[in-house]
Structures are given as C-alpha cells and as structure tokens.
C-alpha positions in Angstrom: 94.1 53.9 59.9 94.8 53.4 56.4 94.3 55.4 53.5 90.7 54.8 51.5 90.9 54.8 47.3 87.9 56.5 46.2 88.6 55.0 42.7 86.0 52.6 42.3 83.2 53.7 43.9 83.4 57.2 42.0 83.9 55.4 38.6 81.0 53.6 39.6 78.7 56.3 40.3 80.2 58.4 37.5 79.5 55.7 35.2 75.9 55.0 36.7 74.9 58.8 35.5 77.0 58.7 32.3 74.9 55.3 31.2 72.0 57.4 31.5 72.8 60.3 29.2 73.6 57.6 26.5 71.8 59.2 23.8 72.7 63.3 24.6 74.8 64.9 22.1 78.2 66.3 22.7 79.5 67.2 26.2 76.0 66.3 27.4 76.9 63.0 26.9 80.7 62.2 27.7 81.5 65.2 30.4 79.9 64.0 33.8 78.9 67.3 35.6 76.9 68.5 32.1 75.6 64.9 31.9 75.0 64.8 35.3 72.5 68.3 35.1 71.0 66.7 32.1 69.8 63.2 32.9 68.6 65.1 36.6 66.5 68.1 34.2 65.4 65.0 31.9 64.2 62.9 34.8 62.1 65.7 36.2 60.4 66.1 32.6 59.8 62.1 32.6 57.7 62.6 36.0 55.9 65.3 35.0 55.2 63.3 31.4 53.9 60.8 33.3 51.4 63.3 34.7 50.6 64.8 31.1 50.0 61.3 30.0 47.4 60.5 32.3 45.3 64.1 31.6 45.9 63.4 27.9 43.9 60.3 27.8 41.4 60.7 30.8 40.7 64.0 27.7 40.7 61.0 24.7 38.4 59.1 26.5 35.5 61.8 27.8 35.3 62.7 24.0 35.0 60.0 22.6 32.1 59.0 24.9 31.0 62.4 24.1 31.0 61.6 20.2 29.4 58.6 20.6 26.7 59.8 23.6 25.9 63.0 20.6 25.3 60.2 17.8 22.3 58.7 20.6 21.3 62.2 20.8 22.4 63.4 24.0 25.5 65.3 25.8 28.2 63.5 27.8 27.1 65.2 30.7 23.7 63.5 30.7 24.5 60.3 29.8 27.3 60.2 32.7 24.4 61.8 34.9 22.3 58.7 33.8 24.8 56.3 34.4 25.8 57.2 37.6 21.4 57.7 38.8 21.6 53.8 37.3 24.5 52.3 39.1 26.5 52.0 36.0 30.1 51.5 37.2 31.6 51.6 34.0 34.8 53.9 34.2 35.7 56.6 31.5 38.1 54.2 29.9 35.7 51.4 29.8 32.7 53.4 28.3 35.7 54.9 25.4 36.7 51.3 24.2 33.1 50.0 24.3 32.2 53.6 22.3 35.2 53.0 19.9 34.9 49.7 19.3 31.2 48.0 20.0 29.0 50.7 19.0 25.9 48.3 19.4 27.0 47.4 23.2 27.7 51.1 24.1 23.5 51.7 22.6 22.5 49.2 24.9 24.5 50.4 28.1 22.9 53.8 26.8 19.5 52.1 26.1 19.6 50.7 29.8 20.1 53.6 31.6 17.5 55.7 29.9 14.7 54.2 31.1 
C-alpha cells in the first residue's frame, strides 16, 4: 500500500481555524495551536452571547411595557394579568413596540382589556 501525504488535508484544516482567528492579535492570530484555543474559547462565548442576548431584551421589553402600563396608572403585573383573563395574545415584544412607538394603540389594547 502506498504511502498517504497528509499535506493538504492538514493545511486545509489548519487554515480553516487560522481564517477564524483573523482579527486576534499576535500569536493568537498566526501560530495555529494558540489560535486554535482561541477561536474554540471565542466560539463558546458567542453561544453563550447568544443566550445573554435573548434575556437582555425579553428585560428591554417587560420595562418598557412596564413604563408605559405605569403612565395608564397600573403595574405590569396587572396589566399582563388583564391581558392574559382577556385573551390578549399579544407577546412581550409586540406589547414593547406598540408601547414605544403607538402610544394611542397600546391605551386602547389597555382600554379593552379593562373592562
């Protein structure tokens, strides 16, 4: 059986991990086992971003319902309490843009469901 070259497909997977730590500084970026612990730490803190980023604005969005739900007067609690004794399917992130940006149509959901 012949010999097998392992040039290629290593330069090819070497390169795969060194394209990703484009951007590193120093040996992070041009020596491939410190590149390679680098882009694996960096991918781990991109997951667990992704995480944060969802918590972060499920937080944005239940205050500003809550800042507009205390300029009609009442908590966030009750008005979500309201809305969901009403049948108001209007998520978190619906209620925040119509709060933020149509004040008048967020006092008439919250008109609606206080009756």
């Amino acid at each position: 059986m012949a010999r097998v070259r392992r040039g290629f497909k290593a330069r090819r997977r070497k390169n795969k991990i060194l394209k990703r730590a484009k951007g590193f500084h120093f040996d992070r970026r041009t020596k491939f086992r410190r590149a390679a612990e680098t882009v694996k730490k960096a991918l781990q803190y991109a997951f667990h971003g992704r995480k944060l980023l969802k918590r972060d604005m499920r937080n944005l969005w239940v205050v500003r319902i809550s800042a507009a739900s205390k300029a009609l007067g009442t908590s966030y609690s009750r008005l979500m309490h309201s809305l969901k004794q009403n049948n108001v399917r209007l998520n978190r992130k619906m209620l925040a843009e119509i709060a933020a940006r149509d004040f008048e149509g967020f006092k008439s959901i919250f008109n609606n469901t206080q009756k």
